[in-house]
N, C-alpha and C positions, 0 to 999 in steps of 0.2 A: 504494500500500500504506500509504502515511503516513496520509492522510485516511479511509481505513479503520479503523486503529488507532484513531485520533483521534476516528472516531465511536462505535467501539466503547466504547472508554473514556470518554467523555461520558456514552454512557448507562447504563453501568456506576454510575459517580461519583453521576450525579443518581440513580438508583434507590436509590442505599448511603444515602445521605442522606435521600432522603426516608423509607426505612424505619425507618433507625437513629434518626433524630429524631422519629417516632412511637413508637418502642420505648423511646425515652428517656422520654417525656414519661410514658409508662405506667409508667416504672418497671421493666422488663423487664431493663432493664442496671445497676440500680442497685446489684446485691450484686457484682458487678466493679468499681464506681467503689467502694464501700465497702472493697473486700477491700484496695485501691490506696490508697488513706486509711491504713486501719488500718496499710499498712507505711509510709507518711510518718511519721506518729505518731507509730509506736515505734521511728525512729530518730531523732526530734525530741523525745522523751519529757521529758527533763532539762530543756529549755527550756522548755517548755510549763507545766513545773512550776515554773519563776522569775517571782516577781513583775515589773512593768513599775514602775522607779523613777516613772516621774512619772504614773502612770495614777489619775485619781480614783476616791478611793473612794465607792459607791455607798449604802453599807450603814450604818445608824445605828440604835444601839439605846436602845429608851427603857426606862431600868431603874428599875424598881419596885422601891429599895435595901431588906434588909432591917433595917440599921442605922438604918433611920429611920419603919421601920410601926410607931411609937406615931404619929405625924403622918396615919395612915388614919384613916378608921375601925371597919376591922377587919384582922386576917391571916390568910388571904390575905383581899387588897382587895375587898369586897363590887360588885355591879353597877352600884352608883352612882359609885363612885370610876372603874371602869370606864370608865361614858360620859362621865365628865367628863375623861378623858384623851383617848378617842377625839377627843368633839368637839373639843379643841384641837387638833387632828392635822388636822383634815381640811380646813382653808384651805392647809395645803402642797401636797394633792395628790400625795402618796406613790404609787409605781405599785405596788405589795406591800406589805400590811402582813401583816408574819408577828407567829402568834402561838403559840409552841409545845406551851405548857403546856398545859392544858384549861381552856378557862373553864368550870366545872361547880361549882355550889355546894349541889348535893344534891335531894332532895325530899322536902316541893314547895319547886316553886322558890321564890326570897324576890322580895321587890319588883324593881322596874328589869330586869328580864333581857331584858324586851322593848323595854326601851327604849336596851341597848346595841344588840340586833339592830338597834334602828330606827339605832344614832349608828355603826354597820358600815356600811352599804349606801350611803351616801356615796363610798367608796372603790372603785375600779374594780377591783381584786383583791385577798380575804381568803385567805389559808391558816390555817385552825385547828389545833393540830396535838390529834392521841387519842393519850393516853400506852398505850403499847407495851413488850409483853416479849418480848424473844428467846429463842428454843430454844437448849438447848443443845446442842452438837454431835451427840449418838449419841441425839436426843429424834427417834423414831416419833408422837408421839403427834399427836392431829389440833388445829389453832388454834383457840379460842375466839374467833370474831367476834362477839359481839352483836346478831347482828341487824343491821351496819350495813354488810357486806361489798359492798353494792347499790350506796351510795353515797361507794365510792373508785374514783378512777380506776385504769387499768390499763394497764402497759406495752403497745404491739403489735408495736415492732419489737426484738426481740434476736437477739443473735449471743454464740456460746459456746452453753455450760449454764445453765439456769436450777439445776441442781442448785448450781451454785457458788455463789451468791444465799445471804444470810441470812433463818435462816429463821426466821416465826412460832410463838411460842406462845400468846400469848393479848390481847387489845385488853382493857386495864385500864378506864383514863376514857373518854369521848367529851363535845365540847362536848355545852352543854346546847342538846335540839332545837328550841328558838327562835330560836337561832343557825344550824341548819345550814343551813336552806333557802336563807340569804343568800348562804353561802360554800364555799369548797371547802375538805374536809376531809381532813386526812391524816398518815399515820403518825410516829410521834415518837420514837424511840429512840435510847438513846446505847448506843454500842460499845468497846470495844477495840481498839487495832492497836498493838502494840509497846509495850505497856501506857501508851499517849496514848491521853486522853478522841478518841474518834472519832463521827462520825454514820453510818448507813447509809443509802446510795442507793436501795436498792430493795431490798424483803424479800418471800422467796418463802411462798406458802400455796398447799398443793396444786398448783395447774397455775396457779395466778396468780400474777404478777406485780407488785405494786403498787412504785409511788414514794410515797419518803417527803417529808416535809414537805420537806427541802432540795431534792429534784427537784422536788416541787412550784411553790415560789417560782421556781425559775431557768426551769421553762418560762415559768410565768407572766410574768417579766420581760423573759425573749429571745421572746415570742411565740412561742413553738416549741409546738406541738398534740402530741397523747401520740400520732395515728398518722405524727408524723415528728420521734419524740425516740427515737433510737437507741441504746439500751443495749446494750453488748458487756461481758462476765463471762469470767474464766478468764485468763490470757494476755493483755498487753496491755488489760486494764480499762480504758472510759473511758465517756460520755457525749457524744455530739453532740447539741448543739442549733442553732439559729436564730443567726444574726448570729455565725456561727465559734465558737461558742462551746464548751469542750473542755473537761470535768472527768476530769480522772486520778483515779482511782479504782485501790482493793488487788484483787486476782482474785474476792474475794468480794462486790464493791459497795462497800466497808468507805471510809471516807475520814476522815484523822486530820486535828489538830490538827499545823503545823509554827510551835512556840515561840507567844508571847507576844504575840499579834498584836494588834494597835493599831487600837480601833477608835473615831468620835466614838460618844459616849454623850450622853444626858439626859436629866436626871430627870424621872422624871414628873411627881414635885411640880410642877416650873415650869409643868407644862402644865395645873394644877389649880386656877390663880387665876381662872379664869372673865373674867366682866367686872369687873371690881373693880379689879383689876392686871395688868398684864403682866408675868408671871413669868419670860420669856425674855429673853436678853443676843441686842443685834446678832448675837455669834458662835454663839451654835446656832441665832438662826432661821436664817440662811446655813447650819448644819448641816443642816437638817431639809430645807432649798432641795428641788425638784418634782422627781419623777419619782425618789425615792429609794426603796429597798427598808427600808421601817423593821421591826424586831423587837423586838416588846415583851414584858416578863416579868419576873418577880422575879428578883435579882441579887444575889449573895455577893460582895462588893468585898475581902473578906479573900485575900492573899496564897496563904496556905495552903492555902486552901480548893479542892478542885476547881472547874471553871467551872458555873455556871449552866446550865442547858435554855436557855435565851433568849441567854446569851453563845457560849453554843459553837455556835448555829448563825449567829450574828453572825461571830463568829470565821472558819469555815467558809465564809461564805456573799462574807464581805470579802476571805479569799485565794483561790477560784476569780474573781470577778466582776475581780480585780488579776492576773491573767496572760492573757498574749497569746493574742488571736484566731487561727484559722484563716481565710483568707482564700480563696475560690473565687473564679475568672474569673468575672466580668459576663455576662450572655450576648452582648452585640454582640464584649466583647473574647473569648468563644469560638469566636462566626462567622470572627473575625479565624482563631482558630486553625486553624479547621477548613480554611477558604479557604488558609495555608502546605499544613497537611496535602495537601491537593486539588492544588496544584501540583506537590507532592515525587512523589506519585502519578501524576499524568503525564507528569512527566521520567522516571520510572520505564515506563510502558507506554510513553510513546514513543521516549525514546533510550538505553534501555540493549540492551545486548545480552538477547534471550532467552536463552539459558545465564545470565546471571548477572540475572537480574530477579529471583529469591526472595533471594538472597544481599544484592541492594543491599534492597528492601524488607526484611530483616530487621535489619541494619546500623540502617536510618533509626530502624525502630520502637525498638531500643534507645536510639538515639540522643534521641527521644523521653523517653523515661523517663529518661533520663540528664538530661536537663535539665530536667524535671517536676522530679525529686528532689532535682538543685540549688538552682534555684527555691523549693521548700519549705524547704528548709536555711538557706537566705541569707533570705529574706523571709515567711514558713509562707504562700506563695502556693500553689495549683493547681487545676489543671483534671481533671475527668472527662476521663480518657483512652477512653473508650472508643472516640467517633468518628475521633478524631485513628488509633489503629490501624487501624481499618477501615478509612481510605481510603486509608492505605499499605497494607495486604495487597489491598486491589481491586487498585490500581495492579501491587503486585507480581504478583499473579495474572495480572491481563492480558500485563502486562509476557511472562511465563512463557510462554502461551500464542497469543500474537499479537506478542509484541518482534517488535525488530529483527535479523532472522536475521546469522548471523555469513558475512558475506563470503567466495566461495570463492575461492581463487586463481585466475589466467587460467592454462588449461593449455600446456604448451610442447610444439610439434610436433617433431615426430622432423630435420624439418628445418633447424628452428632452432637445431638442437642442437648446442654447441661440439664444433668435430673434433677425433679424440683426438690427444692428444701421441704424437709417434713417442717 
């Protein structure tokens, strides 16, 4: 009866796997590992939202001061000033260069616009951003796009309401189109939250979904593709992306400034000597160092002054890219997982008692998530649970239906039976 079990439950285990690991790979199980996420999260929330003291920062803005545009030659900085900041840019090798404002300087165009397109395309990814206005709360009314709705990307994956989402009213500027074909274009808007300058994650039009300029850059930086960048609205708001990456986000997408955050800057100017001079000190070229996310735009260095369109998503962009990662198992260290799971599972069909084979398989599978959640707590490690349950509930199932039956007693003959007491 053992080696009965023992095959039955073999081919049990190997079937579970080989389907569950095709339904995985498709996706099928993935709003279960999400839903499982989503509660690590938000009881990991607070931390998630603390910077990492010694974590480098990635983010450097190059500020076009307005304290000093007599030194242009013009304000705002004409197309030429433009390329001659680019091309200093482009021996670092920046992986993003954001730019938020609109570079649009009217029509017809003036000289050089073609030829910042041409001092862009060096850079392995542009975000431009199109200045944006928000709806007001109880506005029905329909968003004015431009004509350029074709050419933004669009969320695929959400969770929650899109109704919760902030919402459009009208796209004001858009780069000029000699620009656009080079780069990727998108939304630019500042917010409120607690009356702190905030940026919006993603703003709703109609039945779309678009990310704005700071979802933009961070996919672009985590390598994360828009059909597996996760947006969740409502309740627990956040963003998943690529390489653990986790933006807490307000219920409405909305994501604020927290205090006076410290970011490298430099001037543009320095990057404006051409060949003539080298206008950079040893310590910002080390600032500017490869594979940086730089943001460029004019910039209010006055105190009082609210932050800049280019600081505050510098700002932004410095305190998500400074708080810790979410960490998923490897896949060989999930095999590992799976292979305990697969054992616990047939100490369960094989030596538990039938009567108690759902009870112990339910035990485990808590047991399971009990240390998932620790796990995420102590280290923000974890694994898709999904296989890891299914092959305790195989186990326990079988267990149920094929265990090991509960032992009857040896029965006692009438003659074996103690004589009574006088």
């Amino acid at each position: 009866m053992f080696w009965i079990r023992f095959i039955i439950l073999s081919l049990c285990l190997g079937a579970t796997v080989w389907h569950l690991e095709r339904e995985q790979r498709a996706g099928r199980f993935q709003k279960v590992d999400d839903l499982f996420l989503d509660f690590l999260v938000a009881n990991a929330r607070e931390r998630l939202s603390q910077p990492e003291a010694e974590k480098e920062n990635p983010v450097v803005l190059v500020s076009l001061r307005e304290d000093q545009k007599m030194e242009y030659a013009a304000w705002p900085p004409p197309p030429l000033d433009w390329q001659t900041i680019l091309k200093g840019l482009q021996v670092y090798e920046p992986s993003v260069v954001v730019i938020p404002a609109p570079l649009f300087w009217g029509r017809p165009a003036p000289d050089f616009v073609r030829a910042v397109g041409e001092a862009l395309m060096p850079f392995s990814s542009v975000v431009l951003g199109v200045e944006t206005e928000l709806a007001k709360a109880d506005s029905t009314a329909p968003a004015f796009m431009g004509g350029i709705e074709d050419a933004l990307p669009i969320f695929k994956r959400l969770d929650g309401s899109e109704d919760d989402a902030t919402t459009l009213s009208a796209l004001i500027t858009a780069p000029d189109e000699l620009l656009r074909a080079r780069c990727e274009i998108g939304l630019a808007a500042v917010a409120r939250a607690d009356g702190k300058p905030a940026l919006t994650y993603a703003i709703r039009e109609s039945e779309n979904l678009y990310p704005s300029v700071l979802a933009q850059t961070l996919a672009r930086f985590s390598g994360t593709p828009y059909a597996l960048h996760r947006l969740r609205l409502g309740p627990g708001a956040g963003a998943y992306l690529n390489e653990g990456l986790f933006v807490a986000l307000e219920k409405d997408g909305v994501i604020h400034t927290e205090g006076d955050t410290e970011i490298p800057s430099i001037n543009a100017l320095h990057l404006m000597t051409g060949t003539l001079a080298d206008g950079l000190s040893a310590e910002e070229k080390a600032t500017l160092g490869k594979g940086r996310v730089i943001v460029i735009g004019s910039d209010v260095v006055a105190k009082d002054q609210p932050p800049s369109l280019a600081r505050l998503h510098a700002q932004i962009l410095s305190q998500i890219l400074s708080r810790p990662r979410l960490h998923v198992l490897t896949q060989v260290q999930q095999w590992v997982a799976w292979g305990v799971s697969g054992l616990v599972a047939f100490w369960i069909g094989l030596r538990t008692l039938r009567s108690r084979a759902l009870r112990a398989g339910l035990s485990m599978i808590f047991a399971v998530l009990v240390v998932s959640f620790l796990a995420f707590q102590a280290s923000l490690i974890w694994c898709p649970p999904t296989m890891l349950v299914s092959l305790i509930a195989v186990g326990a199932v079988i267990g149920r239906l094929f265990g090991r039956p509960l032992e009857s007693s040896p029965e006692i003959s009438p003659e074996a039976s103690p004589p009574a007491s006088n």
